[in-house]
C-alpha positions in Angstrom: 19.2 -80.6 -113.2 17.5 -82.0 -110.1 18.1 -81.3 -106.6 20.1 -85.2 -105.3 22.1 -84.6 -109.4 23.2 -81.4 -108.4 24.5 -82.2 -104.9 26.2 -85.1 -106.5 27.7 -82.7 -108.8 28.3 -80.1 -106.6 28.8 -81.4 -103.1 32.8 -83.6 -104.2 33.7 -80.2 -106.3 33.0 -77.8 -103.0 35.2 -80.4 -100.7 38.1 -80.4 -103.5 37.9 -75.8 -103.1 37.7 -76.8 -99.2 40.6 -78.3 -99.6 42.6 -75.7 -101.6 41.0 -72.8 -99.8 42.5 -73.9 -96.3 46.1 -74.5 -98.0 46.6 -71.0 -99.5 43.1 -69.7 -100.7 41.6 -69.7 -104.4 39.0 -72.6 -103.6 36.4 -70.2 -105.1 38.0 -70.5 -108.4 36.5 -74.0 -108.0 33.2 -73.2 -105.9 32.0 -70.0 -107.7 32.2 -71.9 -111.3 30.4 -75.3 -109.8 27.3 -73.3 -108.3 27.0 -71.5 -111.8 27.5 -75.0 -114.0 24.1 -75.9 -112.0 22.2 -73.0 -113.8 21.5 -70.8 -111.0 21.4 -67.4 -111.6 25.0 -65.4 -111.1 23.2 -63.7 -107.9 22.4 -66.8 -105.9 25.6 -68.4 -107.3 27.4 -65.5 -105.6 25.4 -66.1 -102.7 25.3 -69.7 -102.2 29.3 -69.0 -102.3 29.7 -66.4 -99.8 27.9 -68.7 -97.8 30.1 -72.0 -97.9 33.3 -69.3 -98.2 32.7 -68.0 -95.1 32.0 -70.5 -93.1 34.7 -72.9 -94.9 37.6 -70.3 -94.7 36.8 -70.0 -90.3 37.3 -73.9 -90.5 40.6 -73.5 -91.5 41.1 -70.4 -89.7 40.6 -71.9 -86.5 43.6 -74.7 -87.1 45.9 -71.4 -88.3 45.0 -69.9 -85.0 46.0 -73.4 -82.7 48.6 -73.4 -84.6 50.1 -69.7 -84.2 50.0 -68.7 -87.8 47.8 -65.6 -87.2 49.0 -62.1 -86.4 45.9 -61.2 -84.8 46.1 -57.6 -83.7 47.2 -56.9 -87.7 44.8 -58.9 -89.0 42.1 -57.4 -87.0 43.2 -54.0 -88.2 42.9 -55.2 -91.8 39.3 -56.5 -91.2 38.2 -53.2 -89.9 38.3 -51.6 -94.1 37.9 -55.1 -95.3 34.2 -54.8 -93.9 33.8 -51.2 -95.8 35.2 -52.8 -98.9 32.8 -55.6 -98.6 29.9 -53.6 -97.9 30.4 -51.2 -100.8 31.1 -53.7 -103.6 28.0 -56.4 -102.6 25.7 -53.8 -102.4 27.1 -52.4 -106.1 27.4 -56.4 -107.1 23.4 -56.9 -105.9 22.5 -54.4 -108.9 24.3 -55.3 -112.0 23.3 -57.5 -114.5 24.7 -61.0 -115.4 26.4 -59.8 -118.5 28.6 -56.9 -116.4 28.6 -59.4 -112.9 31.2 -61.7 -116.2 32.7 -58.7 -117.4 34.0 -58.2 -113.3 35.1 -61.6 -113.3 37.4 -61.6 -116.3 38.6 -58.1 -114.8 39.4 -59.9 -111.3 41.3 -62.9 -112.8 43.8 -60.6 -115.1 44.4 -58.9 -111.6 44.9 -61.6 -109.7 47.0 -63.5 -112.4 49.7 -60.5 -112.2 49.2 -60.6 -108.4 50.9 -63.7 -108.9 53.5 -63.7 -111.5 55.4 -60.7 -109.0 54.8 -63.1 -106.4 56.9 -65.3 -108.1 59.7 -62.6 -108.2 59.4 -61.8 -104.1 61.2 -64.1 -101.7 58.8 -64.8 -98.9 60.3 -63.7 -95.2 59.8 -65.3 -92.1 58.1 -62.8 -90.0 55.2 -64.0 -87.8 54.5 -60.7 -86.1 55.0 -57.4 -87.3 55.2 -54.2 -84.9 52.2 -51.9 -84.8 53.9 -48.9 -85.8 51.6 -46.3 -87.7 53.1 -47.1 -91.5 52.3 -50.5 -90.9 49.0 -49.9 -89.4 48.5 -47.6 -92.7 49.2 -50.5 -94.8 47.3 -53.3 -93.1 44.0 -50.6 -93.5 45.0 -50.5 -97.0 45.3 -54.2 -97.3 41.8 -54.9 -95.9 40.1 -52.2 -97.9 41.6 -54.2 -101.2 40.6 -56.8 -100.1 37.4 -56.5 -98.7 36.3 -54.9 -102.0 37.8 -57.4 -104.0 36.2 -59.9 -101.9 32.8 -58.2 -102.8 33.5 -58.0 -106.6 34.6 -61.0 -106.9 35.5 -63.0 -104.2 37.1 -66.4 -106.0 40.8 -66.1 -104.8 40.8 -63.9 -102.2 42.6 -65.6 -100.0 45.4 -65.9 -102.3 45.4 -62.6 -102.8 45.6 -61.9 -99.0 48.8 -64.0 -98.6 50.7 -62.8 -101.5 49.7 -58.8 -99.9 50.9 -59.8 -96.5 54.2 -61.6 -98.1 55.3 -59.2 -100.3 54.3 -55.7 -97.9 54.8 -57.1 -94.3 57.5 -60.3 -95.4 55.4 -62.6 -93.2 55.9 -66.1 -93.6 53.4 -67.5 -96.4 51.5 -70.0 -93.6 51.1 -66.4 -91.1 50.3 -64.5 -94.5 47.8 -66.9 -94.9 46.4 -67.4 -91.8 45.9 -63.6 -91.5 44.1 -63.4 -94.7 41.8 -66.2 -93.6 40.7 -63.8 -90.8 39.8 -60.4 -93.3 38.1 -63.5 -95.7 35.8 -64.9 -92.5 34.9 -60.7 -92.2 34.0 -59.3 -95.2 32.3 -62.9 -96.9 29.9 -62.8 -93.7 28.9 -59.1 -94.2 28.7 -60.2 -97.7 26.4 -63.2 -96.7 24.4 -60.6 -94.6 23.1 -58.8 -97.6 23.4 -62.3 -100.0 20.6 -63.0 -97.0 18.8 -60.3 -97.0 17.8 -59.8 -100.7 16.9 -63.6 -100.6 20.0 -64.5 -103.0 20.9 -68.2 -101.4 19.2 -71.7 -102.1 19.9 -72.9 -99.2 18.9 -76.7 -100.1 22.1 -76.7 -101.9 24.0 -74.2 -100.2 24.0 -75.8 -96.8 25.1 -79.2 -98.1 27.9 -77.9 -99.9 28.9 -76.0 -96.8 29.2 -79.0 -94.6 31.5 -80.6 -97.1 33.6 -77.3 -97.9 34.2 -77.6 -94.6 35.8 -80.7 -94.2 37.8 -80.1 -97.3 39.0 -76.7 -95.6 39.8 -78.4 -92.2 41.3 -81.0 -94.1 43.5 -78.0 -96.0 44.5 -76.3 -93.0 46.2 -79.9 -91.5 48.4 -80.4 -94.7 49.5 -76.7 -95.0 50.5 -76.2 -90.8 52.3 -79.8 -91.1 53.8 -79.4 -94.8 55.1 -75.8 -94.3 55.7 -73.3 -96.7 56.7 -75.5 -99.7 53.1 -76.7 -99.9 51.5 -73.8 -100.2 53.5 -71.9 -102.6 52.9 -75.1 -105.1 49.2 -75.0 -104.1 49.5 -70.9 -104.9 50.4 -71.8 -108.6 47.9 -74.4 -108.6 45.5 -71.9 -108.1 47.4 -69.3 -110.6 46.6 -71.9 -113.3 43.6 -72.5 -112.6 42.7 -69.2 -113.3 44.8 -68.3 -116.0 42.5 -71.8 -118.0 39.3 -69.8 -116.3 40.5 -66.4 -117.9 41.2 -67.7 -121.2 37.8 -69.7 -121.3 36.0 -66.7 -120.7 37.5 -64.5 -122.9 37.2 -67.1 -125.5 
């Protein structure tokens, strides 16, 4: 596939996971698949995803933020293990083989697939701040440590992952659950992308293109989940659930 065919290709795809990614996370599902489709090896797919992740998800971070869906201070806290998680599981990511890298994946999805379905058993609450006590600072350092490693395992619906964590543990409201797992996300994909960097895993002629229109997509995200309220994000969440449920069952297949 040349170069301009697989910007074509890949370029609409990577604004659709934009989109998704900054309405409730899970655009990876999307992104991570599309980079792989073009024949680059799982290592620089990985890569060439951290990269438009990271940069994507503090688009839409950035809106969540104007708009006062972010528990900061908690989310903070989170980031701090999330960027151990991240560090431990790209550097154990960077020495497997392809046929173990799919193996992971297929792992992840089952995980995030039950994730979901007690999701769908958990009323979310309304909670926008949480106090700092030390049981919930406990929990928000185990949140980011899940995450973060997930995030380097994986990756692909992290941010999904995140809200449905903060919902179900802290009852935040699913557009502050959100908005605080878009801050972990930014964290742990750009130590991620540090080591995606340094081991020279990232075509960056396709990487940065892609970027600029995950991007948009994300901004775009953001707008329609702050203005559309909760109701648009849970639908968006079981978007995403079967998505990967189709992605699961392909691979295993």
């Amino acid at each position: 596939m040349e170069l301009l065919s697989k910007l074509i290709f890949v370029c609409p795809l990577l604004f659709m996971a934009g989109v998704i990614d900054g309405i409730s996370g899970g655009g990876g599902l999307i992104a991570l698949p599309t980079y792989i489709m073009t024949g680059m090896p799982m290592n620089f797919a990985y890569g060439c995803n951290k990269m438009q992740s990271g940069i994507g998800t503090f688009a839409a971070l950035v809106k969540y933020m104007k708009s006062g869906f972010v528990d900061l201070k908690a989310a903070l806290i989170s980031a701090a293990t999330a960027i151990i998680g991240a560090l431990v599981s790209t550097r154990i990511m960077l020495t497997l083989d392809d046929g173990t890298i799919k193996i992971i994946i297929v792992v992840a999805m089952c995980f995030i697939i039950t994730l979901m379905l007690l999701m769908n058993k958990v009323k979310s609450g309304q909670t926008t701040k949480i106090e700092l006590n030390r049981q919930n600072i406990l929990r928000c350092l185990a949140v980011g440590l899940v995450l973060g490693l997930y995030d380097g395992f994986f990756g692909p619906g992290g941010g999904t992952i995140a809200l449905m964590l903060f919902a179900i543990i802290f009852k935040y409201d699913v557009r502050t659950g959100t908005g605080n797992g878009k801050v972990i996300i930014v964290v742990s994909n750009f130590i991620a992308l540090i080591n995606y960097i340094i081991e020279g895993s990232i075509l960056y002629e396709i990487a940065i293109p892609a970027t600029i229109a995950n991007v948009l997509g994300s901004w775009l995200g953001a707008n329609l989940a702050v203005k559309n309220g909760r109701k648009l994000v849970k639908k968006m969440m079981m978007a995403v659930a079967v998505i990967l449920v189709i992605q699961a069952v392909t691979k295993l297949a």
